[in-house]
VEXKELUM-968444 format. One record per residue: residue in one letter; x, y, z of N, C-alpha, C, CB in turn. Coordinates in Angstrom, 1 decimal. Atoms other than C-alpha are relative to their C-alpha. Last residue first. Glycine has a CB too. Example, Ala and Ser with C-alpha at 12.3 -4.5 7.8 and 13.67 -1.06 7.14 Angstrom:
+---+--------+--------+--------+--------+--------+--------+--------+--------+--------+--------+--------+--------+
| r |     nu |     nv |     nw |    cau |    cav |    caw |     cu |     cv |     cw |    cbu |    cbv |    cbw |
+---+--------+--------+--------+--------+--------+--------+--------+--------+--------+--------+--------+--------+
| S |   -0.9 |   -1.1 |    0.0 |   13.7 |   -1.1 |    7.1 |   -0.8 |    1.1 |    0.8 |    0.4 |    0.5 |   -1.4 |
| A |    0.9 |   -1.2 |    0.0 |   12.3 |   -4.5 |    7.8 |    0.9 |    1.2 |    0.0 |   -1.0 |    0.0 |    1.2 |
+---+--------+--------+--------+--------+--------+--------+--------+--------+--------+--------+--------+--------+
This chain:
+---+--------+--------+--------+--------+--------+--------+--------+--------+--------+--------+--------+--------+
| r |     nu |     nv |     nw |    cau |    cav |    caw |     cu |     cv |     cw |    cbu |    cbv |    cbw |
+---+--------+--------+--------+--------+--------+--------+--------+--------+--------+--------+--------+--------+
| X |   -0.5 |    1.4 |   -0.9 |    1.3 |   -2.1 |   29.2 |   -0.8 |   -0.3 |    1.0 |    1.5 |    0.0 |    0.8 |
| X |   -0.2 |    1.6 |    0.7 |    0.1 |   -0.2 |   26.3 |    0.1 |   -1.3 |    0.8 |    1.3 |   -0.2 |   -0.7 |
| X |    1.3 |    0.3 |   -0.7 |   -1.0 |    2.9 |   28.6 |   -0.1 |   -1.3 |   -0.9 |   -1.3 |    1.4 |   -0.2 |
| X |   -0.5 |    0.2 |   -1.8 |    3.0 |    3.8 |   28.8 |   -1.1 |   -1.0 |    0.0 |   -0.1 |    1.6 |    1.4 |
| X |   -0.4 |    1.3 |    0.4 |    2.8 |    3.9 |   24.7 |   -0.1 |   -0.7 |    1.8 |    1.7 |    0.0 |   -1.1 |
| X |    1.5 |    1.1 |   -0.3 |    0.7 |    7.0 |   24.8 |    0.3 |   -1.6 |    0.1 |   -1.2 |    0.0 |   -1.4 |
| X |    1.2 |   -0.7 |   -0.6 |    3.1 |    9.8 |   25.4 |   -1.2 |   -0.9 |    0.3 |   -0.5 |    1.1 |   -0.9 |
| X |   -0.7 |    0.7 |   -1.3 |    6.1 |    8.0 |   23.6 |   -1.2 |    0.3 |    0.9 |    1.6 |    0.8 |    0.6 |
| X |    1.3 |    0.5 |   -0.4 |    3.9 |    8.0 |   20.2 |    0.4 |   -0.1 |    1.5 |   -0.4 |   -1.6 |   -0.8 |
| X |    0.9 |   -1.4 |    0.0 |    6.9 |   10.5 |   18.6 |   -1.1 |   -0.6 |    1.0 |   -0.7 |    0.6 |   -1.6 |
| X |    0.3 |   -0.4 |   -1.1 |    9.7 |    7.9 |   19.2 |   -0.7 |    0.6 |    0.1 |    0.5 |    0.4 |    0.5 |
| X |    0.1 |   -1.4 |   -0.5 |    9.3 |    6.1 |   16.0 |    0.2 |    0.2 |    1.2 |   -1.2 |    0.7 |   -0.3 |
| X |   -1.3 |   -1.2 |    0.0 |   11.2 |    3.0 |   15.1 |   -0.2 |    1.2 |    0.4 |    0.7 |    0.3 |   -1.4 |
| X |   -0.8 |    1.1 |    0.2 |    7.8 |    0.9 |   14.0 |    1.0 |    1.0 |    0.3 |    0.0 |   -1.0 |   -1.5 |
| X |   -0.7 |   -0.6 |   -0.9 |    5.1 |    3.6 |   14.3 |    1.1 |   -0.5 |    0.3 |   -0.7 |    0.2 |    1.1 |
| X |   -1.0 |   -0.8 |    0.3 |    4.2 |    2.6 |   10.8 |    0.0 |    1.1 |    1.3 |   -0.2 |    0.6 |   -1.6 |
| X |    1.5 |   -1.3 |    0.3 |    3.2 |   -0.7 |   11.7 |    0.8 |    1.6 |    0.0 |   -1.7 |    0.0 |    1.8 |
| X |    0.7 |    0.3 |    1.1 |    6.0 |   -3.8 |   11.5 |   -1.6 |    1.2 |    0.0 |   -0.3 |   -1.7 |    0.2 |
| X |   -0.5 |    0.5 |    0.8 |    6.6 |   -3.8 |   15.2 |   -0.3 |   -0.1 |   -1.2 |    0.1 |   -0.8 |    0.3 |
| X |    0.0 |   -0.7 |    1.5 |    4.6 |   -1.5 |   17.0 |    1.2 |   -0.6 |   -1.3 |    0.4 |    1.7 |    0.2 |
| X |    1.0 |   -0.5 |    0.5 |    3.8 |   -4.1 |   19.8 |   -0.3 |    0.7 |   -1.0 |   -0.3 |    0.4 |    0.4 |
| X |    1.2 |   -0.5 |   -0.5 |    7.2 |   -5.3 |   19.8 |   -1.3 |    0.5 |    0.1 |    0.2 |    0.3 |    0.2 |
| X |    0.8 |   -1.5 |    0.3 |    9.5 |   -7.4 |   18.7 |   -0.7 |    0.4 |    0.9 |   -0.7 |    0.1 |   -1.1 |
| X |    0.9 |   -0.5 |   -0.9 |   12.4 |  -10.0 |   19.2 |   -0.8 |    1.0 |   -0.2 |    0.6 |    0.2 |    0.9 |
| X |    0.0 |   -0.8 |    0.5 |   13.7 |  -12.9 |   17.0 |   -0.9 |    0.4 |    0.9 |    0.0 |    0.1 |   -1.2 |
| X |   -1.2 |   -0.3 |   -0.5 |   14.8 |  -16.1 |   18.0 |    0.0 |    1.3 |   -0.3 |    1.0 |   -0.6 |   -0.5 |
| X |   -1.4 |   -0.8 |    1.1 |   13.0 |  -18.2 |   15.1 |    0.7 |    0.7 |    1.0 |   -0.5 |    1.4 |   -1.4 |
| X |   -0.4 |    0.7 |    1.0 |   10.8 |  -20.4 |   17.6 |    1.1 |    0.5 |   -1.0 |   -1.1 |   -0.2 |   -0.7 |
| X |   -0.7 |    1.6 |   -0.7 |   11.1 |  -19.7 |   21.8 |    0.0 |   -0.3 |   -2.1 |   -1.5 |   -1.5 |    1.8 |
| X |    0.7 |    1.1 |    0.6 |    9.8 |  -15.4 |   19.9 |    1.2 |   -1.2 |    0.3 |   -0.5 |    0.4 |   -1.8 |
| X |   -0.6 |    0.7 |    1.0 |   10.9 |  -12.7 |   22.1 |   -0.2 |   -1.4 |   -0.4 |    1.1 |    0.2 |    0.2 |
| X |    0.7 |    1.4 |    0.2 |    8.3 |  -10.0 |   23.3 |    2.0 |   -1.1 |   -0.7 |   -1.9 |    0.3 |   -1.6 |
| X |   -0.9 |    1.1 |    1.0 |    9.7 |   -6.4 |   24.4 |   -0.6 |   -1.3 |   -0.4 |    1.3 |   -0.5 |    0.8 |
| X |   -0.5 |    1.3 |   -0.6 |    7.2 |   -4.1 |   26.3 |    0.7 |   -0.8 |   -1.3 |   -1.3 |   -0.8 |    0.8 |
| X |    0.9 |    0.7 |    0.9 |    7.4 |   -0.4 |   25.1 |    0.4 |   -1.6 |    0.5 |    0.3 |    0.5 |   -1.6 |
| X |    1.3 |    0.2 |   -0.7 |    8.5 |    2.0 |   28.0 |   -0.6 |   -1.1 |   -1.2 |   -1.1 |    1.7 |    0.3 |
| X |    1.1 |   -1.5 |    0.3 |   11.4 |    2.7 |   25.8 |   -1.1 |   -0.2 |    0.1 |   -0.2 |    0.7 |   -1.4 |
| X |   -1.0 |   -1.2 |    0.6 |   13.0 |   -0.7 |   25.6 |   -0.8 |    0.9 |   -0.2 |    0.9 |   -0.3 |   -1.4 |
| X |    0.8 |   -1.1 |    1.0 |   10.7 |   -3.3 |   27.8 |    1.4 |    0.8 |   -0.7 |   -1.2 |    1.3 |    1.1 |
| X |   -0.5 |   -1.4 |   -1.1 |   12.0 |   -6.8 |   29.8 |   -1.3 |    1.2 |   -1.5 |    2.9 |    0.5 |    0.0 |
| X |   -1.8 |   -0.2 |    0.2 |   11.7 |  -10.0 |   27.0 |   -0.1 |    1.4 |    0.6 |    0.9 |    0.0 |   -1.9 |
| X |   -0.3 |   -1.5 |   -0.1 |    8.1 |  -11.4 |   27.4 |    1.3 |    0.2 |    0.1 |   -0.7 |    0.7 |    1.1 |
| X |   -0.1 |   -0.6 |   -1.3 |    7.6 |  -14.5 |   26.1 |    0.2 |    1.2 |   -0.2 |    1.0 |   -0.5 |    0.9 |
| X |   -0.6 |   -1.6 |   -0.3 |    6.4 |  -16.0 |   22.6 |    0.3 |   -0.1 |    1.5 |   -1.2 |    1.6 |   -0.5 |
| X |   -1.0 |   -0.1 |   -1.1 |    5.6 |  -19.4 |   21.4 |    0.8 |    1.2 |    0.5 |    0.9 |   -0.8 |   -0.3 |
| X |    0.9 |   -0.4 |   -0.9 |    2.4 |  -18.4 |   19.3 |    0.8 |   -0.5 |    1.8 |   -1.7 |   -0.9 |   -0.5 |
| X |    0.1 |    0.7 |   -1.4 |    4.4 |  -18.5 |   16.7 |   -0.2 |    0.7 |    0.9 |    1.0 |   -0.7 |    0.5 |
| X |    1.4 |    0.5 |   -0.5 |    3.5 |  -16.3 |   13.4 |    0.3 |   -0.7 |    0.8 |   -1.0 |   -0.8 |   -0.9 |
| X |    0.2 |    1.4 |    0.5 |    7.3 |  -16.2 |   11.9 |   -2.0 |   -0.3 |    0.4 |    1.3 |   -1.1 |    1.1 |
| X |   -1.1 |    0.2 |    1.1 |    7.9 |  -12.4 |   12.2 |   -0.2 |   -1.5 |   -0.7 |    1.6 |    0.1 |    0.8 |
| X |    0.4 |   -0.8 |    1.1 |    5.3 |  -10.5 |   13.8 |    0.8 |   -0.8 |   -0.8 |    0.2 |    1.7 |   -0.1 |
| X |   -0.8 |   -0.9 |    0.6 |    5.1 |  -13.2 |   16.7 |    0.0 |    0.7 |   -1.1 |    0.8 |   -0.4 |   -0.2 |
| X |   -0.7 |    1.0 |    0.7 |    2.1 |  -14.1 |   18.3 |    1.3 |    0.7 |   -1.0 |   -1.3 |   -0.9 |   -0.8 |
| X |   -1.5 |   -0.5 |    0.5 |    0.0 |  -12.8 |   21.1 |    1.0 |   -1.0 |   -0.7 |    0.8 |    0.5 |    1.3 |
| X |   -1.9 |    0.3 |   -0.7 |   -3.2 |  -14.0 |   21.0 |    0.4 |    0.5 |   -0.8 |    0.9 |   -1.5 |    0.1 |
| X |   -0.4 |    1.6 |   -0.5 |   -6.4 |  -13.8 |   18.6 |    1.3 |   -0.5 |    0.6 |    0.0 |   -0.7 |   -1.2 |
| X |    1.3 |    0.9 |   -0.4 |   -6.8 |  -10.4 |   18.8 |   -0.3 |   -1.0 |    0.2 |   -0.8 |    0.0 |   -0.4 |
| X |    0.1 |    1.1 |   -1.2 |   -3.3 |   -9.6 |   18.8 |   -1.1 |   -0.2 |    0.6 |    0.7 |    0.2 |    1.0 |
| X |   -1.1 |    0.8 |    0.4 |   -3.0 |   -7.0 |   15.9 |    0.0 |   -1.4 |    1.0 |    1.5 |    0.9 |    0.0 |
| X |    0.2 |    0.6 |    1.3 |   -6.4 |   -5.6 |   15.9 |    1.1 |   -1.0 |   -0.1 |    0.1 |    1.1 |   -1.2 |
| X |    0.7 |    0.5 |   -0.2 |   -5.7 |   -4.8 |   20.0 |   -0.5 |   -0.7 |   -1.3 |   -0.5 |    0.8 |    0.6 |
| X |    0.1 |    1.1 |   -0.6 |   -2.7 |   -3.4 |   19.2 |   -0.9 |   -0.8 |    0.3 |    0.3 |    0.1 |    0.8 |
| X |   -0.9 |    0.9 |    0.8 |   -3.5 |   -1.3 |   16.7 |    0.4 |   -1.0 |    0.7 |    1.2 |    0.5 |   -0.5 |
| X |    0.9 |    0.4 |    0.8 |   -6.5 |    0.3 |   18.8 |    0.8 |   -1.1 |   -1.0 |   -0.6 |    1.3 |   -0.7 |
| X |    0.9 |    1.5 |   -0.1 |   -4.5 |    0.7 |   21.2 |   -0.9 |   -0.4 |   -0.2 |   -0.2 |   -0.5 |    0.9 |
| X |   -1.0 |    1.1 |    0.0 |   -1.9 |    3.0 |   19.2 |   -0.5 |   -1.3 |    0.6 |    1.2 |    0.4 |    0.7 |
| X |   -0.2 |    1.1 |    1.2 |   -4.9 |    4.5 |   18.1 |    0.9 |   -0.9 |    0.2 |    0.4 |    0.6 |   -1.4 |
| X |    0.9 |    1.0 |    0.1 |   -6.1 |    5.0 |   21.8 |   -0.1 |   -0.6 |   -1.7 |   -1.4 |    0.6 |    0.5 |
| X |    0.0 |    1.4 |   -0.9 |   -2.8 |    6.5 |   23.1 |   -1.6 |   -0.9 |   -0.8 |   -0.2 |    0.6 |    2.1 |
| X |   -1.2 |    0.7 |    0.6 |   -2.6 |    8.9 |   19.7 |   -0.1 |   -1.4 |    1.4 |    1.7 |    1.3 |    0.0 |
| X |    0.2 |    0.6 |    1.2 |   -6.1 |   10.4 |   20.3 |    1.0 |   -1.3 |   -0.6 |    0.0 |    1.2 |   -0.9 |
| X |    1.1 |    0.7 |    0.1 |   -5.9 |   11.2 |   23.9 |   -0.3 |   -1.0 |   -0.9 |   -0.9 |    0.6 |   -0.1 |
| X |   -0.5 |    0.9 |   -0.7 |   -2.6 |   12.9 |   23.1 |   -0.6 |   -1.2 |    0.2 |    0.2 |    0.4 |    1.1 |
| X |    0.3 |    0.4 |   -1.5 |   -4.2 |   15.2 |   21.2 |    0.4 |   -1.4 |    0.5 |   -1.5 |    0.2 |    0.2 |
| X |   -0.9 |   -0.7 |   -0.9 |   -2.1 |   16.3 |   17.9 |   -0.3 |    0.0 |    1.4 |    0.2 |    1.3 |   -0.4 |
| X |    1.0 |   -1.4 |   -0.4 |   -2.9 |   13.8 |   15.7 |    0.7 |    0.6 |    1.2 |   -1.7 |   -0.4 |    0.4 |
| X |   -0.4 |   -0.1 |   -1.2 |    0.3 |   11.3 |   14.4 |   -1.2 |    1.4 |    0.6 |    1.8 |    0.3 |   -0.1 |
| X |   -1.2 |    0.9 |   -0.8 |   -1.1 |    8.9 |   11.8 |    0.8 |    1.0 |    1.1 |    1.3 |   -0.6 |   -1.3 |
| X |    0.7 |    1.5 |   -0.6 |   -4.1 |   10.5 |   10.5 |    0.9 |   -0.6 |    1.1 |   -0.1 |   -1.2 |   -1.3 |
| X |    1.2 |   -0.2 |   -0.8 |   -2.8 |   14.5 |   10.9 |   -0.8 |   -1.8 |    0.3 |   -1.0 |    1.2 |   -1.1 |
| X |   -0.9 |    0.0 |   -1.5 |    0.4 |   13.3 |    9.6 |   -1.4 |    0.1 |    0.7 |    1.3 |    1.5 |    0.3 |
| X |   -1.0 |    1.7 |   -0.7 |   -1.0 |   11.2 |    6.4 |    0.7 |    0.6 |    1.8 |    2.2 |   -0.6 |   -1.4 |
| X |    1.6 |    1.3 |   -0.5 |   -3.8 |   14.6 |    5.8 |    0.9 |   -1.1 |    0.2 |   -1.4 |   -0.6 |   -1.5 |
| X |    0.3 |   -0.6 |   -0.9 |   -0.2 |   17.1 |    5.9 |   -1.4 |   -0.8 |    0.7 |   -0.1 |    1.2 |   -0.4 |
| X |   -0.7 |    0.0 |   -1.1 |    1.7 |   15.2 |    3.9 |   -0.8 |    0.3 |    1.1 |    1.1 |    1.0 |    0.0 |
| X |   -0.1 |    1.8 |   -0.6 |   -1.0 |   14.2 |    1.1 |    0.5 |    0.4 |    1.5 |    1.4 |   -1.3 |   -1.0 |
| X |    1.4 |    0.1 |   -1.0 |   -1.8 |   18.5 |    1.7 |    0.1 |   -1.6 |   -0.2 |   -1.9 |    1.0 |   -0.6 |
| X |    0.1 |   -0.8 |   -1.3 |    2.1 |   19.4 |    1.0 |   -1.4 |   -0.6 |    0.6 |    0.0 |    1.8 |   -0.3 |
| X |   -0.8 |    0.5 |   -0.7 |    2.2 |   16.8 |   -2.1 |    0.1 |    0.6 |    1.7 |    1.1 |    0.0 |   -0.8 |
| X |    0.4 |    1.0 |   -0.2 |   -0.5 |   18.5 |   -3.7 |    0.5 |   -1.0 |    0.8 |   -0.2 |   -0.3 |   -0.8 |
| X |    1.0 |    0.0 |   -1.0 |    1.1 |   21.7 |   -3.1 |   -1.0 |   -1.0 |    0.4 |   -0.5 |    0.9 |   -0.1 |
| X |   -0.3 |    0.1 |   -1.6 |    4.2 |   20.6 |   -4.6 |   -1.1 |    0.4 |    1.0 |    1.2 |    1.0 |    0.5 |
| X |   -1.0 |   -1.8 |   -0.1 |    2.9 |   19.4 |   -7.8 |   -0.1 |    0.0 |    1.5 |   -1.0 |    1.8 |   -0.8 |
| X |    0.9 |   -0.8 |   -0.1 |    2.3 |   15.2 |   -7.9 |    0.4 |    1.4 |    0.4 |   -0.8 |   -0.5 |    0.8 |
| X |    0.7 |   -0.3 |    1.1 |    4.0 |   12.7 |   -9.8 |   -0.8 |    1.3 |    0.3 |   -0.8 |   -1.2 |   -0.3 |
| X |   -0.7 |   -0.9 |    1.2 |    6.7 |   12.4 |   -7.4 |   -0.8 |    1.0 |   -1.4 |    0.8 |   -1.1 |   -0.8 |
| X |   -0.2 |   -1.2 |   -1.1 |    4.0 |   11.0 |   -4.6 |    0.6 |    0.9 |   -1.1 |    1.1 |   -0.3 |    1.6 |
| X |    0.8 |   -1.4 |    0.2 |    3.1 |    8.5 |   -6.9 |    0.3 |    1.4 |    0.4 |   -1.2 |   -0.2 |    0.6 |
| X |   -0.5 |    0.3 |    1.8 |    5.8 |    5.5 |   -6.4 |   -0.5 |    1.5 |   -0.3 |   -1.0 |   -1.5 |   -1.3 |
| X |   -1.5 |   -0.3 |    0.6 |    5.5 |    6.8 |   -2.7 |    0.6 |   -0.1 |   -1.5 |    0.8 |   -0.9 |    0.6 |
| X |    0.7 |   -1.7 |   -0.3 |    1.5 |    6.3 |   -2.6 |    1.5 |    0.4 |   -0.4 |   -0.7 |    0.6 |    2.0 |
| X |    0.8 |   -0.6 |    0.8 |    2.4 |    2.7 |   -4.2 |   -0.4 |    1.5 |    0.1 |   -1.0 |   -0.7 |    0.1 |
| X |   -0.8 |   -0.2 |    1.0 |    4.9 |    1.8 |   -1.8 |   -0.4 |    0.5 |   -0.9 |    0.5 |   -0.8 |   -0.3 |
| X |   -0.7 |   -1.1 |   -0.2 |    2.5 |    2.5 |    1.1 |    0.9 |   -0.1 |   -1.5 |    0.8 |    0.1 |    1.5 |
| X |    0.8 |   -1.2 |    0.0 |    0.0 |    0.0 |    0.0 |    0.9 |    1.3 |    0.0 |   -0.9 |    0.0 |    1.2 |
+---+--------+--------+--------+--------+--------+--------+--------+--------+--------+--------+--------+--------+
């Protein structure tokens, strides 16, 4: 999905490109606090509705591995690989959500 908006994005004059920017920030990072703690557990909650299971292989052999940046760690007993709640979604690496990520755990 995203690769596709990016193929495009070039194609479009700079003020078209200014109001994508500006409607993708406004979805993905709003500016009440309120808002950003209940998408981020809103993503969680889609993503591990049926159990917690790894982002990387699908096993449902997981533990908890401590937290990095108030965000709880998981690491998968099958492949060995460790993630977290925003693993793979595009808060993946951000710090900006720090505000709401506390109400994750």
């Amino acid at each position: 999905m995203w690769t596709d908006v990016y193929e495009d994005f070039s194609d479009l004059t700079k003020s078209e490109q200014l109001a994508l920017f500006e409607a993708m920030k406004q979805d993905l990072f709003p500016d009440d606090p309120n808002k950003i703690t209940a998408l981020l557990k809103s993503i969680r909650e889609a993503r591990f509705a049926s159990g917690l299971g790894c982002v990387h292989c699908g096993s449902t052999t997981v533990k908890r591995n401590g937290k990095y940046r108030s965000r709880q760690r998981y690491l998968c007993s099958d492949c060995g690989k460790s993630f977290n709640d925003m693993t793979n979604t595009p808060f993946s690496g951000s710090h900006y959500p720090r505000s709401g990520s506390n109400t994750l755990n």
